[in-house]
PABAMAR-259218 format. One record per residue (C-alpha): residue in three letters; x negated, y negated, z negated. Coordinates in Angstrom, 1 decimal. Layout:
N
residuo:ala X:X Y:Y Z:Z
...
This chain:
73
residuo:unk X:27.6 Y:15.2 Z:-1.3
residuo:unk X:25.6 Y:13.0 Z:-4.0
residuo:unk X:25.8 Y:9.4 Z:-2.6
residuo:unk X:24.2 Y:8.0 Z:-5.1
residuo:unk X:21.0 Y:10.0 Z:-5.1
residuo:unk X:21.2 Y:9.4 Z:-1.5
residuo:unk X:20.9 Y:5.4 Z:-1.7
residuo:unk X:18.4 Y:6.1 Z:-4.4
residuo:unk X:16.5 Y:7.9 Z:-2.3
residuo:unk X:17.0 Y:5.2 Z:0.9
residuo:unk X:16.0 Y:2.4 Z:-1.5
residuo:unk X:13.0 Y:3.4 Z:-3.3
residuo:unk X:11.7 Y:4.7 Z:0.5
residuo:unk X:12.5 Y:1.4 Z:1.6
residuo:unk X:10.7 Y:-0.6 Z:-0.9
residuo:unk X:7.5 Y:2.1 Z:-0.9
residuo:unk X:7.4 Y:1.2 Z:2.8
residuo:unk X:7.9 Y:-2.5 Z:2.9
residuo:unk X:5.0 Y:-2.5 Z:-0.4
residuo:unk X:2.5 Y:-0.5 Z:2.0
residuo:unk X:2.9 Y:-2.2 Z:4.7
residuo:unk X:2.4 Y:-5.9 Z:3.0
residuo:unk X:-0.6 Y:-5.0 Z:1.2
residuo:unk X:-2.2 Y:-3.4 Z:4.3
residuo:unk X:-1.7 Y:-6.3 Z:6.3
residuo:unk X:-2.8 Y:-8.8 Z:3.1
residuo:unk X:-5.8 Y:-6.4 Z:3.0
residuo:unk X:-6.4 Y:-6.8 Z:6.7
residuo:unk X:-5.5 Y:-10.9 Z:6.8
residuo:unk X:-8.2 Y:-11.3 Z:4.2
residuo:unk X:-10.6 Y:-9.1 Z:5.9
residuo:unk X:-10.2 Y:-11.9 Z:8.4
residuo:unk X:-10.4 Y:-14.3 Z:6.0
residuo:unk X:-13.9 Y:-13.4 Z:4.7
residuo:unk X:-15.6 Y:-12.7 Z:7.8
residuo:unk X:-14.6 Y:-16.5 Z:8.5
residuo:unk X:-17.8 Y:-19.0 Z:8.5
residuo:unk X:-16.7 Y:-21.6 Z:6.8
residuo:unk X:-15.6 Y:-19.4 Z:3.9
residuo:unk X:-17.3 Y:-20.3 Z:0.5
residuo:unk X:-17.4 Y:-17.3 Z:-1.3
residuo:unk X:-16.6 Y:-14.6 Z:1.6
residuo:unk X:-16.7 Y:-11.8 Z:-1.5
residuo:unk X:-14.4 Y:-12.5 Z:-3.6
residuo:unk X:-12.0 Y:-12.7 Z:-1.1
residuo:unk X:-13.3 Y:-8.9 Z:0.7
residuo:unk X:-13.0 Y:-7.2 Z:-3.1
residuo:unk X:-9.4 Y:-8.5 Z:-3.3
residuo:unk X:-9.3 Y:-6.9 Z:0.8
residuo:unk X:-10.6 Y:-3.8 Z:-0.5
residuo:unk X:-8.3 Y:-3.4 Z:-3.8
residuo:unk X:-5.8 Y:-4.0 Z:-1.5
residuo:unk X:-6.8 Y:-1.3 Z:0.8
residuo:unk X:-7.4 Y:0.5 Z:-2.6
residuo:unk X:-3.9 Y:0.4 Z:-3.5
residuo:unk X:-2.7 Y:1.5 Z:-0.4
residuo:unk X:-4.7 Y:4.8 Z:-0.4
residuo:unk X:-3.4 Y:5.5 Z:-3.5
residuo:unk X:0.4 Y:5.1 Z:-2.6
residuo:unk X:-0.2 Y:7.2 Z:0.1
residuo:unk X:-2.1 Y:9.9 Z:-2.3
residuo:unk X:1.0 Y:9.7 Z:-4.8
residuo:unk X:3.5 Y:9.8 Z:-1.7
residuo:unk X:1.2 Y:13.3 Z:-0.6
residuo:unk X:1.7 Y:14.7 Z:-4.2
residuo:unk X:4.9 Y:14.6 Z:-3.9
residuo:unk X:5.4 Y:15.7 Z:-0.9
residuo:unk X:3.7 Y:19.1 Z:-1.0
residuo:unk X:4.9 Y:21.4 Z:-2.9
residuo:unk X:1.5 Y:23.3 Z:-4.2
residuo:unk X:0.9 Y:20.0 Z:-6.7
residuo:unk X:4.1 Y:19.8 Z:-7.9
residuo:unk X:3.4 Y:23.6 Z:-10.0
């Protein structure tokens, strides 16, 4: 067996995972952040929500495209 594409494999699944699930909840925290009152410029901080939220569409797009086999021809 091939141990080493294993681990590859294991590590680059971990670290896609532990990278969507921090910029979801960055993108959800500043969500929060925005719709707070006393924020002074409650946009700025939802664009960098959304781009946030952008990115992890994305990564799940690329992980989809990988995934299925139709794309890959």
């Amino acid at each position: 067996m091939k141990w080493l594409e294993l681990l590859q494999v294991g590590g680059v699944t971990l670290v896609s995972a532990v990278t969507l699930v921090v910029l979801y909840s960055l993108g959800v925290r500043l969500t929060a952040i925005a719709g707070d009152a006393q924020q002074k410029s409650p946009g700025v901080v939802r664009s960098l929500a959304y781009v946030c939220f952008g990115f992890c569409a994305a990564a799940v797009l690329f992980g989809i495209y990988l995934i299925v086999p139709y794309f890959a021809k």
